[in-house]
C-alpha positions as CSV (number, residue, x, y, z in Angstrom):
1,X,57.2,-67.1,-12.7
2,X,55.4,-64.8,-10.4
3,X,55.2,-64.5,-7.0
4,X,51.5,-65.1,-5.8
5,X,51.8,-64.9,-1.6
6,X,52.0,-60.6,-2.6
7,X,49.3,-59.0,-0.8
8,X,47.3,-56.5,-2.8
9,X,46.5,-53.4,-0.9
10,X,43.4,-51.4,-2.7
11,X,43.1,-47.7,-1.5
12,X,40.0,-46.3,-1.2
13,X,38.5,-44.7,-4.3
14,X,39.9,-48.1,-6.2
15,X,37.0,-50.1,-3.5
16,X,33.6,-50.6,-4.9
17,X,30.3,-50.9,-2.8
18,X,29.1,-54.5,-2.5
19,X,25.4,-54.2,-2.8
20,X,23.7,-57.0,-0.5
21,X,20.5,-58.8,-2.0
22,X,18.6,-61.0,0.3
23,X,15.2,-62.9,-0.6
24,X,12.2,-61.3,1.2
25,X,7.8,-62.4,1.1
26,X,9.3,-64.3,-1.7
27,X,11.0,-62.0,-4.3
28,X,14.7,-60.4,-3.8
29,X,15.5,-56.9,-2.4
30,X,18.8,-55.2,-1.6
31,X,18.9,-55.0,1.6
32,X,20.2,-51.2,1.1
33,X,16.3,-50.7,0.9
34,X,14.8,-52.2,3.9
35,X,13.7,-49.7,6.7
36,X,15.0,-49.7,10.2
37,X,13.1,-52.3,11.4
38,X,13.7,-54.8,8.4
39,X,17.8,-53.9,8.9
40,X,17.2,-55.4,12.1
41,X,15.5,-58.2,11.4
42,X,18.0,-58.8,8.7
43,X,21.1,-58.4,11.6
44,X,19.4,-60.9,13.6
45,X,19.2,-63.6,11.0
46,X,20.2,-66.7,12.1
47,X,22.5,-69.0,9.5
48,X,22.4,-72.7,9.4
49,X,23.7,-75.2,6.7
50,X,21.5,-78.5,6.3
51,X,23.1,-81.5,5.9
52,X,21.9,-85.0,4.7
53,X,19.9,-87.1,6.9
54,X,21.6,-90.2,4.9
55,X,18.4,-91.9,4.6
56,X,18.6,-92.4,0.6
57,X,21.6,-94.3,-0.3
């Protein structure tokens, strides 16, 4: 049986670029092709997660 609490360490050139989509006017777009302005926006963002009002049981 293997030990599985190992960290794995990746060096550089083994690292691959994790291309960010986001939904924008109502399509998607990565966000690697937004202008200045739009990169801001996007920075600003605010998150939130809904939760249930409980209303319907």
């Amino acid at each position: 049986m293997e030990k599985l609490d190992q960290e794995i360490t990746l060096k550089d050139e083994e690292r691959t670029k994790c291309e960010v989509w986001t939904r924008v006017m109502g399509y998607h777009r990565p966000t690697s092709s937004f202008n200045i302005g739009k990169k801001g926006e996007f920075e600003e963002r605010k998150y939130f997660k809904e939760s249930k009002c409980g209303c319907s049981k």
